[in-house]
C-alpha positions as CSV (number, residue, x, y, z in Angstrom):
1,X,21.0,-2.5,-25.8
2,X,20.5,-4.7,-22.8
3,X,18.4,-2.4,-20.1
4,X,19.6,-4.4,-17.1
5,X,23.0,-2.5,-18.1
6,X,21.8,0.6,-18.0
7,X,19.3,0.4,-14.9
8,X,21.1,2.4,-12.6
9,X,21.7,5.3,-14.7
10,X,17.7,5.4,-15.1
11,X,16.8,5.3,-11.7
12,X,19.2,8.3,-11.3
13,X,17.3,10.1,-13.7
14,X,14.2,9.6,-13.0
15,X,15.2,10.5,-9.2
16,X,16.3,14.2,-10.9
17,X,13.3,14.1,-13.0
18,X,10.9,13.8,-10.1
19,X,12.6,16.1,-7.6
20,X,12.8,18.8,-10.2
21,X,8.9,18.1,-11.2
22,X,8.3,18.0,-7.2
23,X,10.6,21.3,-6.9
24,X,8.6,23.2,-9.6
25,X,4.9,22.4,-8.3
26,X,5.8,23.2,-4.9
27,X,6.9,26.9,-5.7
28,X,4.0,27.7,-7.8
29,X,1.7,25.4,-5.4
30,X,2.7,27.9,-3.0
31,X,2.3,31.0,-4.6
32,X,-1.5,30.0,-6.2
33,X,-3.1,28.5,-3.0
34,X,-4.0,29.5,0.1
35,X,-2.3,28.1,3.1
36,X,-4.4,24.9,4.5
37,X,-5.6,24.7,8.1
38,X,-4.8,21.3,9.4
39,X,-6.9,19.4,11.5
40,X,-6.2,16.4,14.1
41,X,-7.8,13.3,12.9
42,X,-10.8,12.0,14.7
43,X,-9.6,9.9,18.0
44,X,-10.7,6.0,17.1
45,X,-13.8,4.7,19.4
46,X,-12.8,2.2,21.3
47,X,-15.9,-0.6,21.4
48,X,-16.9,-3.1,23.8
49,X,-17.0,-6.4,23.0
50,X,-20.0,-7.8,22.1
51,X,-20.9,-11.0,24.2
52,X,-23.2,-12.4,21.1
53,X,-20.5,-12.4,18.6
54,X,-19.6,-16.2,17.4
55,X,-15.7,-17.7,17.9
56,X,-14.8,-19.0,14.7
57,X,-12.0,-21.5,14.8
58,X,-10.3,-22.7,11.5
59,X,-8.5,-25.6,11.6
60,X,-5.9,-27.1,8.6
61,X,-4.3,-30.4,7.5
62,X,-2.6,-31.5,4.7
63,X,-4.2,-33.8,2.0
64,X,-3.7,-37.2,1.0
65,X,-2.8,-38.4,-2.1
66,X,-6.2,-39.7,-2.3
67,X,-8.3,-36.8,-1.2
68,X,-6.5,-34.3,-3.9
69,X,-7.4,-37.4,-6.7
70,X,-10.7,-36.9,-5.3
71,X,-11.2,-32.7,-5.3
72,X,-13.1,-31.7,-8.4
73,X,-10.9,-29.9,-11.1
C-alpha cells in the first residue's frame, strides 16, 4: 500500500484521535485540579543605549573562481 494514498484519511484520524485525547484530559483535568490564578507577565525594561557598545558592520561579496580554488577543504 502506497501511504501517500491514504494520507488524508490519517490526518483525519489523527485529528479525532487528538480531540478526543484533548476532550478526555480536559474533563478529568478539571475535576482533579484546583483552578489556577493567572498572573500578567512581567512588563519588558526598556534599556538605554549604551554609548560604549561597538557598530559591527559586515560586509559580503562573491568569490572568484580563484579564491574558492584557494579556501582550504
Amino acid at each position: 500500500m502506497n501511504i501517500a494514498k491514504h494520507m488524508e484519511v490519517i490526518f483525519i484520524v489523527a485529528a479525532v484521535l487528538l480531540c478526543a485525547a484533548s476532550s478526555v484530559a480536559s474533563e478529568h483535568a478539571g475535576a482533579v485540579s484546583e483552578p489556577v490564578q493567572m498572573r500578567a507577565p512581567m512588563p519588558a525594561q526598556v534599556l538605554a543605549a549604551d554609548e560604549g557598545m561597538a557598530t559591527v558592520t559586515v560586509t559580503a561579496r562573491r568569490l572568484t573562481a580563484e579564491e574558492k580554488a584557494a579556501l582550504p577543504l
